[in-house]
C-alpha positions, -999 to +999 in steps of 0.1 A: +013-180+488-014-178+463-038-155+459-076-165+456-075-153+420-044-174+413-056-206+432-088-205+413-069-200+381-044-225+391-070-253+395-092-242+366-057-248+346-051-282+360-090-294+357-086-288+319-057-307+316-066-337+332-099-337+312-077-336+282-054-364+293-084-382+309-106-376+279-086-370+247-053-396+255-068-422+276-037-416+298-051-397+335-023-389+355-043-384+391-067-405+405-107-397+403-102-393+441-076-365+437-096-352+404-131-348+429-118-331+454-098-302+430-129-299+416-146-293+451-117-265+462-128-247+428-160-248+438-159-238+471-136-205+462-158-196+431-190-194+457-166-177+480-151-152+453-182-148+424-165-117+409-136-146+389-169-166+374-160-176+340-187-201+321-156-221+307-145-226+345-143-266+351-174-262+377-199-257+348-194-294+343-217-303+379-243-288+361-272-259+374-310-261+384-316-230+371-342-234+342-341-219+312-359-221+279-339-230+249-337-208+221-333-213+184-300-200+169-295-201+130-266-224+119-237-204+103-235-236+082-266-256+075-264-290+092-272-316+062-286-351+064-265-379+052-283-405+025-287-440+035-276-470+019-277-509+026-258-524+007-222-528-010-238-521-040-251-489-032-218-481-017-202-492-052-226-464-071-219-435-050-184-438-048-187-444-091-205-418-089-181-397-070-153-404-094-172-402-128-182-362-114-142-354-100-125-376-132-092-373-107-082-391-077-095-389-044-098-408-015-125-418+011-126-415+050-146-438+065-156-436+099-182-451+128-215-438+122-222-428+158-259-437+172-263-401+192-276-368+186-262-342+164-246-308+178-222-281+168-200-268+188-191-227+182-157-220+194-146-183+198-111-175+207-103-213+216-136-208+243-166-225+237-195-197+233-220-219+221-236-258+214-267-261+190-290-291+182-292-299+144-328-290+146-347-287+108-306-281+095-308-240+096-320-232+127-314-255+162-316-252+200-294-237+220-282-262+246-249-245+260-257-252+290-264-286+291-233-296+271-207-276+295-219-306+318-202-333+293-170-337+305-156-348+272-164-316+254-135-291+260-144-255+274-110-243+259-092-255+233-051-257+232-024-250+211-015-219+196-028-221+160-065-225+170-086-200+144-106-174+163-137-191+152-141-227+145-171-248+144-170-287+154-198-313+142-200-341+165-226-366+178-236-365+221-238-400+231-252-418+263-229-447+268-242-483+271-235-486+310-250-451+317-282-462+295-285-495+309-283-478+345-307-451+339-335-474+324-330-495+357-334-466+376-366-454+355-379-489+353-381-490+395-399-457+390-421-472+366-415-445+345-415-452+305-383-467+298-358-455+267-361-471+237-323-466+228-294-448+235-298-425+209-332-415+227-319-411+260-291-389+244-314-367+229-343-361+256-311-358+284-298-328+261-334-309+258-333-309+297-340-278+317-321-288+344-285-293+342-273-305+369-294-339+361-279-339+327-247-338+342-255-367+364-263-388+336-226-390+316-229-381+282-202-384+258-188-370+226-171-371+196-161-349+169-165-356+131-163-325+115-144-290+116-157-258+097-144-225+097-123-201+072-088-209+087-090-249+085-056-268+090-059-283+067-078-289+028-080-325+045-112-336+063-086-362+079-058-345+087-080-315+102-098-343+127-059-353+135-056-312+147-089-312+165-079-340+182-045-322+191-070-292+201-081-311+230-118-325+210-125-362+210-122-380+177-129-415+177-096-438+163-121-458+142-111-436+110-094-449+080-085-431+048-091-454+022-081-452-016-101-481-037-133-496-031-116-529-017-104-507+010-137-495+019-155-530+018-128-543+041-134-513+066-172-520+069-169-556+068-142-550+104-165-528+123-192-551+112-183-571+144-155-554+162-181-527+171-202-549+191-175-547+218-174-508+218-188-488+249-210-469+227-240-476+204-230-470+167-252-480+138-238-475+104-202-460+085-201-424+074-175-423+038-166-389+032-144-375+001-115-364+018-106-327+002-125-301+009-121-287-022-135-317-041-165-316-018-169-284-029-171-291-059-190-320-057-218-295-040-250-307-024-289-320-034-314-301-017-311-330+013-277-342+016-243-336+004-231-357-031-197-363-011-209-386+017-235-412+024-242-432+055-238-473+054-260-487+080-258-518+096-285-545+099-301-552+128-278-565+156-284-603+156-268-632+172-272-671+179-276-683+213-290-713+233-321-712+249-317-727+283-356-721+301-383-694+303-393-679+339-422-665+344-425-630+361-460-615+378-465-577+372-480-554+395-516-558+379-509-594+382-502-595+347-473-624+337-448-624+311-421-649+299-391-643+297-366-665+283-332-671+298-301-675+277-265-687+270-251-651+276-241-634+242-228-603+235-255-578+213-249-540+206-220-535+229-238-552+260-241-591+275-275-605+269-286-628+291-326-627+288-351-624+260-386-607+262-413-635+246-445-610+251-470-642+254-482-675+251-490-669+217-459-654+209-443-687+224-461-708+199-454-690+167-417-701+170-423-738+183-400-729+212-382-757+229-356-761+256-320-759+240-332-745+210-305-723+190-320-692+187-318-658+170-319-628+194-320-592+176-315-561+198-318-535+168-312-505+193-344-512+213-344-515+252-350-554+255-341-582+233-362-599+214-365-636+198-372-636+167-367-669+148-355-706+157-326-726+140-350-760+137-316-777+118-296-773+150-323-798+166-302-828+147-287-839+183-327-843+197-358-816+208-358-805+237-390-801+264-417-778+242-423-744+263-455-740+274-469-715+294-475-715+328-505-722+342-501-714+379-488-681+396-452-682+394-452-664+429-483-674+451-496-704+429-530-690+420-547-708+388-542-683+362-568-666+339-569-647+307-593-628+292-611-635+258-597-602+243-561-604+258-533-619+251-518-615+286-524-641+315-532-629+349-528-643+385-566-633+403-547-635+438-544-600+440-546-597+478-529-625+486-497-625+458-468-612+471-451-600+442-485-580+434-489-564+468-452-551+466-459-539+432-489-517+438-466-498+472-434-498+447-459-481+421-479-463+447-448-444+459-432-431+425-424-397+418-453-394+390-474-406+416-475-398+454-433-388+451-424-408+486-384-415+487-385-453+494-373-481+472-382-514+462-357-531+486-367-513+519-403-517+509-397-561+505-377-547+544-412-534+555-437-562+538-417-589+550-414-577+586-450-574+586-448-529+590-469-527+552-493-551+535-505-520+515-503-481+511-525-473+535-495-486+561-471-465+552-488-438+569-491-464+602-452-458+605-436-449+632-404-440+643-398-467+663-411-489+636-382-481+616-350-477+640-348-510+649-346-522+615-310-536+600-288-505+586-312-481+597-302-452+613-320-419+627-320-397+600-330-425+571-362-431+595-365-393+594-365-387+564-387-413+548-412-399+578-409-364+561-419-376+527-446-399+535-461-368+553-448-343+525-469-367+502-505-361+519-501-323+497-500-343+463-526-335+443-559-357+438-550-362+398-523-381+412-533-398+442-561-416+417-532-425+396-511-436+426-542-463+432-535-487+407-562-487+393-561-511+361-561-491+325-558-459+345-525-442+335-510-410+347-530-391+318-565-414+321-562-406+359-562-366+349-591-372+322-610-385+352-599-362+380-615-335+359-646-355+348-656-365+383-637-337+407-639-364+438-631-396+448-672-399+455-683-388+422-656-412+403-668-438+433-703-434+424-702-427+385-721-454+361-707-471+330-722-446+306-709-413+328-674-427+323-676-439+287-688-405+281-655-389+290-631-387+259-602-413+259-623-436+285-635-467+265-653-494+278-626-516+294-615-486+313-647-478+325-652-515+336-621-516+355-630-484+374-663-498+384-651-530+391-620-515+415-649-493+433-672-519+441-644-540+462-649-538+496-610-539+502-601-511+474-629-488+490-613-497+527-581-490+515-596-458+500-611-447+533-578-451+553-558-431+533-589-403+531-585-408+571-546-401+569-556-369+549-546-377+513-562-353+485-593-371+468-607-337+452-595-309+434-587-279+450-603-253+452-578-234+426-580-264+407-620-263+406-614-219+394-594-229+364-618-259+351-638-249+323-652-261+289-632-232+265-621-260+247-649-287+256-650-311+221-612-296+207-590-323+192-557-309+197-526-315+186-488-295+195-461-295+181-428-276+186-407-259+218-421-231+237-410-200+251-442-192+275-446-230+292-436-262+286-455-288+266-466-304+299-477-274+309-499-268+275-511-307+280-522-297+313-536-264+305-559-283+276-573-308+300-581-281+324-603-266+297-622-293+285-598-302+252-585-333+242-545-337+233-540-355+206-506-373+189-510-370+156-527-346+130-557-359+111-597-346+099-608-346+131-576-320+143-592-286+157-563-270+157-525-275+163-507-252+192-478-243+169-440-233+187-410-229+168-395-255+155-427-277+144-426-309+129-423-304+092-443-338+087-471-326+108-467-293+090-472-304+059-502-331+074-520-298+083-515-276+049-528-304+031-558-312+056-567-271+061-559-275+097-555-244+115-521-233+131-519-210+164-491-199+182-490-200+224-501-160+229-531-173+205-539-200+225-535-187+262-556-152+247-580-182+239-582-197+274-581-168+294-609-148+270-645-154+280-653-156+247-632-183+233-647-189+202 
C-alpha cells in the first residue's frame, strides 16, 4: 500500500513520462482518457496533502488564477535578432561570406523558421527554474508561470548527463486549430480578432492568468542549447541530446555541406510546410560548430553565423465559384467570395474577404475566374489579383454587388463618404436584430452567458425581439425549451440579473450605438455622466469631446432621437440597468489631466495598462498610440519601446515613470 507521499510521487513520475512519449516520440502509450483522470488523482491528493507541492509537479500544467506581475530578468546570454534575407542570392553572400572569414570547412544546419514568440528556458539541476521573453535581447519577462501550462515544455529533464545549468532557445507557438478556434470564439464575442498565430502566441504568454493560457494549447520547440557543459561543439548533434533530454526539436533539420544542399532544403519546405500544424515563415541556416561561431562573433544586431530566409507571402490559385453577401449587426454588408477549397498556411480555405463593391471592381471579378488568394499570416484571406489568361474557355457572370438585403430584402444604401453598403431595415432585419442582442450580451459589454445559438432559440420562438426582453424572461419561459434543463435556465437568469450592476461606460457601449466603441462609449460616459445629458447633448457639446468627430456625433443624435432606441432605453432604465456614473465614479472624475496627449509605453508593476488607460480618462487626458509634437508626456514602465524612445529624445518629449504619474493624479496640484 502506498503512502500519500509515494502515490503522489508515483503519478507525478508517470505524468512526465507520458508527456515525453506523448510530446517528444509521438508514440502515447495511454489514452487521453486514462492520462485526465491520473492527472485528476494528483490533483486531488496535492490539495489534500500541500506540504509535497513541488512547481515541476504535472498539476502546474492546468494553470492558476492567481495574478501576478511579470518581472524583468537579465538574460545570462543576450538573445540576438537574426538578419533577413529574400532571396537565393542573399543566401549565396552570407554563406560566401561565412567561408571567405573561416577559410576551412564547415557546414550549415538549416531549419524551419518557426512563426511564434521567442523564450529561454533556464534549467537548474534537470528542473526548470525559469522561462523568459526575448524582450529588448538583455533583459525579458519572466513568464514561468504561464509556460509550466504548455504541456510540451518538460518540467524535468532526463538522462543522467544533463549539466546542472542549461539554457534552451526555443519559439512558443499557438497551433493553427487552437488559433482558428480561439478567433471563432473571440469573433462571437465581438472581441478584436488575432491577426496571426504569432500574435495570439505572444499576447496568450503575457497573460496574468494561467489557467486561461493553459486552456489555450500552446506549443514548443527548441532550437538552441547554451550552457558551459554542451554535449557537444555541434549545434546539431546537441539539438539530437536535447531531444533525448525530453525538449521538442522539430525533425525539419538538415545539416547541409554545399550551397546546392541548402537551395534544395528551402526550395522542399517551400511547399511541404503548408501541410504542417504550425505557422512557420522562413529557414534559419546556422554554422554548425560552435567554435566557428565563435569565431565568427557578432554585429551589434545579429550574429555573422546565421541569417533568417523568409518565405513570400503564402499564395495560391483557386476558382472562384460565387460571392454571398453577409449583413452585420449595424446593417453593414460585406462580400465574401466562396471558393474551390485550397490549402494556405497550413489550413483549408474555403472563403475570401472582398471588403466592397469597389474592391470587387478593381479586379474585374467574374464567376469561375482563377484566382490568387494570399493569406500572408493575417486572419482572413484575401483576393488579390485575377488570372484573366485562364478565361480562354469563356467569362463567366461579372459580380456585382448586391443591391437588396441579403437577409430581409430591404433596398440598400450607401453613404457618399463610405465605401460600405447598408441595409436601412434595422428593426425589421433579422440578421440585424440578433446582432445587436449577440453584441449587447458580450463580456466587454453587459458580460450575460448566452450564445449566438440560444439567442436565434429565443428570437425565433418569439421570447426576444431586443435587449430589453431578456430581462422579460422567465423561468418558465425557458424550461420548456428543447435541451434545456433547470439549472441552464438558472443560470442564464443569474447573469441577466448579475448584469443590471455593470457599469454605465458599458451599458452605453452595450447599445449599439453606431461609431461608438468600447473606448468612444468611456469618452462619453465621462463627458455627459448620464444617459439624459448624452440624450440631450447638441452637435457642438459632443464634437467638443476629444476623439468624437462629426460622424460620431451625428450617429449619437440620430440613435437619440428614435422613438424606438429611447423606448428601448427606458425599458431597460425600468429593469434597473446603470445609465450614470456612480457615485465613486463621479469622486474620481477630474480635469488633472484635462488637454494631455498621452502616450504609454512599457509593462507595469503598480497597474496594468488598462488600468493607466482608464485612470487617464478619469482625469480628463487623452491616450494616445503613437508619439508625435503634440505628445504631453509618455507614462514610461520598463521595457519601453525603443522606437518610441528614441521618437521622444528626438521630439523633447518628457518621460515619467508610474509613481510620477499616480503622485500627479492624486496631488491637488498637478501641474
Amino acid at each position: 500500500m502506498q503512502t500519500p507521499k509515494e502515490r503522489i510521487e508515483w503519478l507525478r513520475e508517470q505524468l512526465h513520462k507520458h508527456n515525453y512519449n506523448y510530446y517528444v516520440l509521438s508514440q502515447p502509450t495511454i489514452s487521453d482518457a486514462e492520462f485526465d483522470r491520473m492527472m485528476r488523482e494528483l490533483i486531488d491528493l496535492e490539495a489534500k496533502y500541500p506540504e509535497y507541492y513541488d512547481p515541476t509537479s504535472p498539476s502546474v500544467r492546468v494553470g492558476s488564477d492567481i495574478n501576478k506581475n511579470f518581472t524583468q530578468i537579465a538574460h545570462r546570454y543576450p538573445m540576438l535578432s537574426l538578419q533577413n534575407t529574400y532571396s537565393e542570392g542573399e543566401v549565396a553572400d552570407f554563406y560566401n561570406r561565412v567561408k571567405k572569414a573561416l577559410n576551412e570547412d564547415f557546414e550549415i544546419v538549416c531549419e524551419l523558421k518557426f512563426d511564434g514568440t521567442s523564450i529561454s528556458l533556464i534549467y537548474e539541476h534537470k528542473r526548470l527554474v525559469r522561462a523568459v521573453t526575448r524582450g529588448d535581447g538583455k533583459m525579458g519577462d519572466d513568464v514561468t508561470d504561464n509556460v509550466r501550462t504548455i504541456r510540451s515544455v518538460p518540467l524535468i529533464l532526463r538522462g543522467d548527463d544533463v549539466p546542472d545549468y542549461i539554457e534552451a532557445r526555443g519559439e512558443v507557438l499557438m497551433p493553427w486549430k487552437v488559433f482558428e478556434q480561439l478567433n471563432k470564439e473571440r469573433e462571437e464575442q465581438e472581441e478584436p480578432l488575432f491577426a496571426n498565430p504569432r500574435n495570439a502566441a505572444s499576447g496568450t504568454l503575457k497573460l496574468q492568468d494561467s489557467r486561461v493560457v493553459a486552456s489555450r494549447k500552446l506549443d514548443s520547440y527548441i532550437y538552441y542549447l547554451l550552457g558551459d557543459e554542451l554535449p557537444s561543439d555541434s549545434h546539431y548533434e546537441n539539438l539530437q541530446v536535447a531531444r533525448r533530454w525530453g525538449l521538442r526539436v522539430s525533425d525539419a533539420i538538415k545539416k547541409c555541406k554545399t550551397l546546392d544542399e541548402i537551395f534544395a532544403y528551402l526550395k522542399y519546405w517551400e511547399t511541404e510546410r503548408k501541410k504542417l500544424p504550425i505557422a512557420t515563415d522562413g529557414v534559419v541556416l546556422k554554422v554548425d560548430s560552435l567554435v566557428q561561431q565563435r569565431n565568427l562573433g557578432n554585429t551589434s544586431k545579429f550574429p555573422r553565423w546565421a541569417i533568417a530566409y523568409k518565405f513570400n507571402a503564402e499564395k495560391a490559385l483557386t476558382r472562384l465559384i460565387s460571392v454571398s453577401f453577409q449583413v452585420g449587426r449595424t446593417g453593414a454588408v460585406t462580400p465574401v467570395a466562396n471558393l474551390e477549397p485550397v490549402l494556405l498556411s497550413g489550413t483549408t480555405v474555403k472563403r475570401a474577404s472582398l471588403y466592397n463593391e469597389d474592391a470587387i471592381n478593381a479586379l474585374d471579378l467574374h464567376i469561375g475566374d482563377m484566382v490568387y488568394v494570399e493569406k500572408g499570416g493575417e486572419i482572413i484571406p484575401k483576393i488579390t489579383g485575377v488570372n484573366k489568361s485562364a478565361r480562354s474557355g469563356g467569362i463567366g457572370e461579372k459580380i456585382r454587388f448586391t443591391e437588396k438585403c441579403p437577409d430581409c430584402g430591404a433596398q440598400l444604401v450607401r453613404s457618399e463618404d463610405e465605401a460600405i453598403y447598408y441595409c436601412p431595415n434595422s428593426e425589421g432585419c433579422p440578421t440585424q436584430i440578433k446582432g445587436r442582442i449577440e453584441h449587447f450580451v458580450t463580456r466587454k459589454a453587459m458580460n450575460i452567458a448566452i450564445g449566438p445559438e440560444t439567442i436565434s432559440l429565443l428570437y425565433e420562438k418569439g421570447l426576444v425581439k431586443d435587449p430589453a426582453d431578456l430581462y422579460e424572461l422567465k423561468f418558465e419561459d425557458l424550461i420548456h425549451l428543447e435541451r434545456w434543463a433547470e439549472t441552464s435556465a438558472r443560470n442564464l437568469l443569474a447573469s441577466i440579473e448579475k448584469s443590471k450592476s455593470v457599469p454605465y461606460e458599458r451599458v452605453l457601449y452595450a447599445l449599439g450605438i453606431r461609431y461608438v466603441g468600447e473606448t468612444v462609449a468611456q469618452k462619453l460616459a465621462q463627458a455627459f455622466p448620464s444617459i439624459d445629458l448624452l440624450a440631450q447633448a447638441t452637435f457642438e457639446q459632443l464634437t467638443a469631446v476629444e476623439e468624437i468627430g462629426d460622424r460620431i456625433a451625428q450617429s449619437v443624435i440620430d440613435a437619440f432621437a428614435n422613438p424606438k432606441f429611447m423606448d428601448l432605453v427606458n425599458r431597460l432604465r425600468r429593469h434597473g440597468l446603470q445609465f450614470s456614473l456612480n457615485d465613486d465614479a463621479l469622486a474620481a472624475k477630474t480635469d488633472k489631466l484635462k488637454g494631455k496627449n498621452i502616450v504609454i509605453s512599457g509593462t507595469f508593476q503598480l497597474h496594468s495598462r488598462d488600468e493607466y488607460k482608464a485612470m487617464i480618462l478619469q482625469n480628463g487626458g487623452k491616450n494616445s498610440g503613437s508619439v508625435s509634437k503634440n505628445t504631453d508626456f509618455i507614462l514610461a514602465g520598463e521595457n519601453m519601446g525603443p522606437a518610441k524612445l528614441e521618437k521622444a529624445k528626438k521630439l523633447g518629449v518628457k518621460i515619467i515613470d508610474e509613481k510620477t504619474f499616480l503622485s500627479m493624479i492624486n496631488s491637488s496640484d498637478p501641474a
